[in-house]
Structures are given as structure tokens and as C-alpha cells.
N, C-alpha and C positions, 0 to 999 in steps of 0.2 A: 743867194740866201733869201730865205723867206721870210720877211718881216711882219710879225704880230700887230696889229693896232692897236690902241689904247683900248677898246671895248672887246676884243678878244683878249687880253691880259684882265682884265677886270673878267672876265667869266671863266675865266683861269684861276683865280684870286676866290672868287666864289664856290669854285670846285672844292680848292683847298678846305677852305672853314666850312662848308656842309657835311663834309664829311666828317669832322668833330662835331659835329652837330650848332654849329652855330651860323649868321645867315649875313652878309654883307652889306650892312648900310645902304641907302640907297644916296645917300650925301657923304661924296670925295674928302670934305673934310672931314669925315668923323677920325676921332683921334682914335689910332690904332691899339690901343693900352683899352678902351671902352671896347673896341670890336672885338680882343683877343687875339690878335694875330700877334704872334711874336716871329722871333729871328729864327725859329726853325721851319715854322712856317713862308718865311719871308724864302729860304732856301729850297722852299718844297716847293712852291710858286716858282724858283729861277730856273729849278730844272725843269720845270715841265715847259718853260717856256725855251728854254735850251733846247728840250725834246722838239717841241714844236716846227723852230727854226732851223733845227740842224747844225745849231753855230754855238760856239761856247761863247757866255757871257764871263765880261772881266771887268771887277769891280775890288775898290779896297774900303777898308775900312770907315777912315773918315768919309766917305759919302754915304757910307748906310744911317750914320749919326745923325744926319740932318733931315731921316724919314719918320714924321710921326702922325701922319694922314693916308686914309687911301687912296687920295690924289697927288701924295709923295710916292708910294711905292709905285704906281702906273707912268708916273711923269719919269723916274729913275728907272726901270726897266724899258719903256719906249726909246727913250737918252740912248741908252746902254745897247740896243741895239742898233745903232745908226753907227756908234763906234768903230 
């Protein structure tokens, strides 16, 4: 399996929101709800980084609850792939 880094997931993450026209913080903590990335974004970001890896990411619920920074969702998809 091919594993993403943390700064190839973040330009993954930035792919996403450019293309809605908006542009990624450059500070990890900016609170996601101020950058506009929501949870369909958050899923559009999993597959491509599924696409990326070749490997299905598995996650539930209560762990996406506790992401509300862009250095949450990079630290939980990094996690997620070591799984």
C-alpha cells in the first residue's frame, strides 16, 4: 500500500476547496466551519486519497465528531491510513 503524507493529503484537501472556489488556510488550525469544508467535502477528500493509495479507508462515526481543524482532518486521514 502506498501511503500519503501529511502534506500530500493537505494538497489533496486544497485540490478539493479550489475547485469551489475557495483556498486553504495556511494555519492547521483554522476551524473548518470558517474554511467551508464540510462532511461532503471531507468524503471527497477520502476518496481521492483512497484513489491515491489504492486501499479503502474505514472510519465511523464518532471519530469524524472530534474534527473541527485542518490539522484534524490531516492528522485523521494520516491515523487512518496506518490502520
Amino acid at each position: 500500500m502506498k501511503e500519503l503524507s501529511r502534506a500530500q493529503i493537505r494538497d489533496l484537501m486544497g485540490e478539493v476547496l479550489k475547485n469551489q472556489g475557495k483556498a486553504l488556510p495556511a494555519d492547521d488550525a483554522a476551524d473548518l466551519r470558517e474554511v467551508g469544508f464540510r462532511s461532503l467535502d471531507f468524503s471527497e477528500l477520502a476518496l481521492r486519497v483512497e484513489d491515491a493509495t489504492g486501499e479503502e479507508l474505514n472510519f465511523d462515526a464518532p471519530g469524524l465528531r472530534r474534527i473541527a481543524t485542518v490539522g484534524d482532518v490531516l492528522d485523521f486521514l494520516v491515523e487512518l491510513q496506518r490502520q
